[in-house]
N, C-alpha and C positions, 0 to 999 in steps of 0.2 A: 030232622031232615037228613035224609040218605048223603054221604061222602061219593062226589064221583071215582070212578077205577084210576089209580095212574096209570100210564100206562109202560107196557114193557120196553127194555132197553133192544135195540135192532144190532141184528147180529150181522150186519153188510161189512161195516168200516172194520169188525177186527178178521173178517174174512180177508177183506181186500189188501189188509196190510198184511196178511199171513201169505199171499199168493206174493208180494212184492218182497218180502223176506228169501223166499224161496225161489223166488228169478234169483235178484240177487247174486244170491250165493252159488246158484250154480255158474253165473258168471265170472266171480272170482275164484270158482274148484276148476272150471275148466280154464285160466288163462295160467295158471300153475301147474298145468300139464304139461309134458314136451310135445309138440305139434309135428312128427315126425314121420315119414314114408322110409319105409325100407325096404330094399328091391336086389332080389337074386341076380347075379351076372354069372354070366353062365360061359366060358371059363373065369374066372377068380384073375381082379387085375392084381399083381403082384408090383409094391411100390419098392422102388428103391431106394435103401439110406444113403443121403449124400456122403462121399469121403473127405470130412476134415481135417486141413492140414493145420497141425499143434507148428505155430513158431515160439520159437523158444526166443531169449533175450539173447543167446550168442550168435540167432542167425541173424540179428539186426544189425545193417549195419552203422558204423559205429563213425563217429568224425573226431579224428583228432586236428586240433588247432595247431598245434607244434609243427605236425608234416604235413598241415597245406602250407605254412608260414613257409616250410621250408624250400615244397617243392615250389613257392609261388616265387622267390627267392632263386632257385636254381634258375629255373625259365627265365626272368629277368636278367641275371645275369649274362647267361647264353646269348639272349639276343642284342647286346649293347652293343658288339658292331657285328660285323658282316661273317658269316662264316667263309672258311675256302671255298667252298662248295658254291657262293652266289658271285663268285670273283670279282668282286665289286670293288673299284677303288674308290677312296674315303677323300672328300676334299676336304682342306683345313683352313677357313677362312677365319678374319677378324672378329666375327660376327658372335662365333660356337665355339667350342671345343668338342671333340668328338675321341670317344671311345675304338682305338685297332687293335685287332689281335697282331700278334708276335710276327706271324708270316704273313699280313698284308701289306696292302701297298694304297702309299697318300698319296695327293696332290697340294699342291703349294702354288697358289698365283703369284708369283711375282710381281708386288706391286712394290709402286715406290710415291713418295709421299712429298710435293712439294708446295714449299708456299711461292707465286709468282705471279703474273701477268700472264692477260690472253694474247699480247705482243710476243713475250717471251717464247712461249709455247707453239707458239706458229715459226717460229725463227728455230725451232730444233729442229737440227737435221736427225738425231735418233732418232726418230719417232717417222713411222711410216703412215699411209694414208687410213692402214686398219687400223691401228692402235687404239685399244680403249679407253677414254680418256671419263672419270669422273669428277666433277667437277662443282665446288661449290665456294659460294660467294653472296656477297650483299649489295640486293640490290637497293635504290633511294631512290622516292619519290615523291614529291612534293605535290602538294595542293592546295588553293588557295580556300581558305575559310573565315570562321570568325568564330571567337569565345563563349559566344552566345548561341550558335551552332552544335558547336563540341559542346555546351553543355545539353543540349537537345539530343543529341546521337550516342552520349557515352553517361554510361548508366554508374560504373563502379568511377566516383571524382577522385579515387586515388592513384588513377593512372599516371602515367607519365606521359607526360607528351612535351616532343621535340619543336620546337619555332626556331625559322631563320631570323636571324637578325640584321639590322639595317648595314651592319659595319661586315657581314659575310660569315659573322661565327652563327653558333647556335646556341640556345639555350632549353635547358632540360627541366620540367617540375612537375610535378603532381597537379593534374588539370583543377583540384579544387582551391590551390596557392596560386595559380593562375588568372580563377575567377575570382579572389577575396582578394586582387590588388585595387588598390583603387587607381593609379595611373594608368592602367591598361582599361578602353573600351570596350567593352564586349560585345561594341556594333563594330569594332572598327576591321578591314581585311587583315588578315595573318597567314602565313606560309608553314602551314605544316610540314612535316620529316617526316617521313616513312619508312621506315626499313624494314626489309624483307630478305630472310636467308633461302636460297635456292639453290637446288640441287639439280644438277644436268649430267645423265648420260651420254656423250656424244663420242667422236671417232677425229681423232687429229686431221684426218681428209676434210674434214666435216666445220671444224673449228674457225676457218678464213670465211664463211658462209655463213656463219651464225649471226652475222648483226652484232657480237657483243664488242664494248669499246676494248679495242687493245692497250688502255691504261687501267681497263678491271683485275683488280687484286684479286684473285682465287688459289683457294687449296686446291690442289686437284691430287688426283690418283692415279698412275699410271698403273697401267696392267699390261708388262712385258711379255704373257705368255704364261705357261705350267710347267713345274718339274716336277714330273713325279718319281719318285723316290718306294725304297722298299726300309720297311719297319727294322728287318736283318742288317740291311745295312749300314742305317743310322747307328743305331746301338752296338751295334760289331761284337753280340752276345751270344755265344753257341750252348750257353749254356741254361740257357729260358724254352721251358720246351712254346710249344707254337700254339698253345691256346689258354698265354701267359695275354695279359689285355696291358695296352699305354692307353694314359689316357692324354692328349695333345692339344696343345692351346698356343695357339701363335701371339707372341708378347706382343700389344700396341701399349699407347700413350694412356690409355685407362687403367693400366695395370698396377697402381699406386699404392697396394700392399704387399708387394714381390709374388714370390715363388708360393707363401702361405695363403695369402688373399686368394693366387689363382686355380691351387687346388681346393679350396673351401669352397669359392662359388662352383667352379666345374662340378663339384658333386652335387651341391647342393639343387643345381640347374638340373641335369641328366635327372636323378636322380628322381625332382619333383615332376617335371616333363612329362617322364616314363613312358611307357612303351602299349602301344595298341598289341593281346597279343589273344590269340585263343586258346578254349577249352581250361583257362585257371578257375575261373568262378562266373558263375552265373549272370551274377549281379554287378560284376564289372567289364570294363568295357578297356578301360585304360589301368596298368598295371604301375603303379608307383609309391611311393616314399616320401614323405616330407621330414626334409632334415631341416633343424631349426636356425636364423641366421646365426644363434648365440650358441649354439652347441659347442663352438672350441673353446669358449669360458670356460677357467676352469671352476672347480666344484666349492660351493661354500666352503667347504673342508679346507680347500686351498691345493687338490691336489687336482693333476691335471684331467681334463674329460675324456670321456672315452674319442671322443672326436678328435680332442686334442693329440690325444698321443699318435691319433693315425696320423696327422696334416704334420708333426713334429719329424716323425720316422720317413714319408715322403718330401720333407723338404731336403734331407741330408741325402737320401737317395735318388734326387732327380738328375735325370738327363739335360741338357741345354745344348741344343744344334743350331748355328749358323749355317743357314742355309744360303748365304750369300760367299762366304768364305767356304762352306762345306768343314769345318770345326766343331768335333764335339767338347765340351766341356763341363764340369761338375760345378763349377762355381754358386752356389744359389744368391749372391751380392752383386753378380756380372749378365744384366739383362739388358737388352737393349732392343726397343720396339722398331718394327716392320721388318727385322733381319733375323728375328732368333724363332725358334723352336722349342717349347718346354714338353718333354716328353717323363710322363710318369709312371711308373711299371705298378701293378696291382696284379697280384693271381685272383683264381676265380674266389677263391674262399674267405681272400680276406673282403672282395664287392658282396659278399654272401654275408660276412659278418656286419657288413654297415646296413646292409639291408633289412636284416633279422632285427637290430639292436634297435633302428627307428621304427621298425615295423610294431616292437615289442612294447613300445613307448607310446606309439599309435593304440596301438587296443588298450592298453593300460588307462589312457585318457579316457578314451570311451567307456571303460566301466564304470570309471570314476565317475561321468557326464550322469550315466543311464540309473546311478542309483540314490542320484541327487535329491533329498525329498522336496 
């Protein structure tokens, strides 16, 4: 029996792959070309190279902390009181102490200070219809309640609270030893005490008119009027050129560590206060100092502070003016409130040195703060 023929193998499929070979690749020879037009301009545009400026590190400029400290320090100073140029005179009340230069000029109210009756006060013939009269006192006012009330109304039971009593006195306890008695009802009515301190600006014209009882106890303030006065003359020093700074605090009844307490808070106050001032720094607004209340401690060491030796050297050097006698005196043991004047000389470099010296303790802290891990 005859084998049929096999048959031949077809030459289509390695055609067909030999044609998709050769797409292919002309596909990947032409995207490896650079696809570029290039075009004659007729004249020739000519570019030009920019001119770079080389800064070098010496044109940078440069901040030093030293001479803003300083200048920030000069400025402050300068402006602690009034230049001549703003002729401004400086009032000097109870309230402040305030910072004058050598050649300006203060004011002084003359007040005077007593304790008395609204009777009293009406019956002075010193005293005219304008007279400014301040005036303060306590007033009492009674209400009737009950125990059991005051413990509805009052939240902290360690208060105090005042009851009249039957016999005309009063008595005084903590509302919560009030509610744990057991002899006392805490339905039954009670007369509470109230006192109240107030203060009134009013005009001795004005005082007969006021409704208050002329058996009311009151401190009041008289205010006589202003002296003003020149810095030159108080001091009677020709020898201070004129933009040597006092700094001036009128002695009252709060002054209860002399001459040393009143220079330590006066700076310490100025000082943190400080001064709205322009063009020092960007970033601030108010220009100042915080000096600390213990700064005149002296030094573990046991040797005195830098604070210290300023407030020591100003006590022995201060002025003291009666401005009611018109007497100057050096005494710093001889002060006596609402009559005297404590004047204390400072030039500009040594308010520059206390400036610097807290300034320098200021950023000292903050580095310390900033590198905390």
């Amino acid at each position: 029996m005859a084998k049929s023929a096999r048959p031949s193998p077809s030459l289509i499929p390695a055609i067909l792959a030999l044609i998709v070979l050769i797409v292919l690749g002309y596909v990947l020879f032409a995207d490896l070309q650079p696809s570029r037009t290039e075009h004659t301009v007729t004249p020739p545009i000519e570019l030009e190279e920019p001119e770079l400026e080389v800064i070098t590190q010496e044109a940078l400029p440069t901040i030093d902390g030293a001479q803003l400290a300083e200048e920030e320090a000069s400025t402050f100073v300068d402006n602690l009181a009034p230049s001549p140029a703003e002729n401004e005179t400086v009032t000097i009340t109870e309230e402040q102490g305030e910072f004058v230069r050598h050649d300006g000029t203060i004011a002084i109210p003359k007040l005077e200070h007593r304790e008395t009756t609204v009777g009293e006060l009406i019956k002075d013939n010193t005293l005219t219809d304008e007279t400014p009269l301040t005036l303060s006192y306590t007033e009492t006012e009674e209400s009737q309640t009950t125990l059991r009330e005051l413990d509805r109304q009052i939240e902290d039971k360690t208060q105090r609270i005042t009851l009249a009593q039957p016999d005309g006195s009063r008595r005084e306890a903590p509302l919560a030893d009030l509610l744990n008695e057991k002899d006392l009802d805490q339905d039954t009515p009670v007369t509470r005490i109230l006192e109240k301190t107030q203060t009134r600006q009013i005009t001795a014209g004005e005082l007969a008119q006021s409704q208050l009882n002329p058996d009311q106890e009151v401190n009041v303030t008289i205010n006589r009027g202003v002296a003003q006065l020149s810095v030159k003359d108080i001091v009677q020093s020709g020898e201070l050129p004129d933009n040597a700074l006092f700094y001036l605090h009128r002695v009252t009844e709060d002054d209860k560590q002399g001459l040393w307490g009143i220079i330590q808070s006066g700076l310490i106050q100025r000082f943190r206060q400080g001064l709205a001032l322009e063009g020092i720094a960007s970033n601030k607004e108010i220009v100042s100092v915080t000096i600390p209340a213990d700064a005149d401690e002296p030094l573990p060491t046991g040797l005195s502070s830098f604070l210290g030796k300023v407030l020591n050297q100003k006590v022995e050097s201060s002025y003291i003016y009666n401005f009611s006698t018109r007497v100057m005196g050096r005494d710093p043991d001889l002060i006596h409130p609402g009559q005297q004047l404590i004047l204390i000389h400072f030039s500009p470099e040594e308010l520059k040195r206390i400036y610097l010296f807290f300034a320098e303790q200021r950023n000292e802290q903050a580095q310390s703060f900033a590198i905390q891990p």
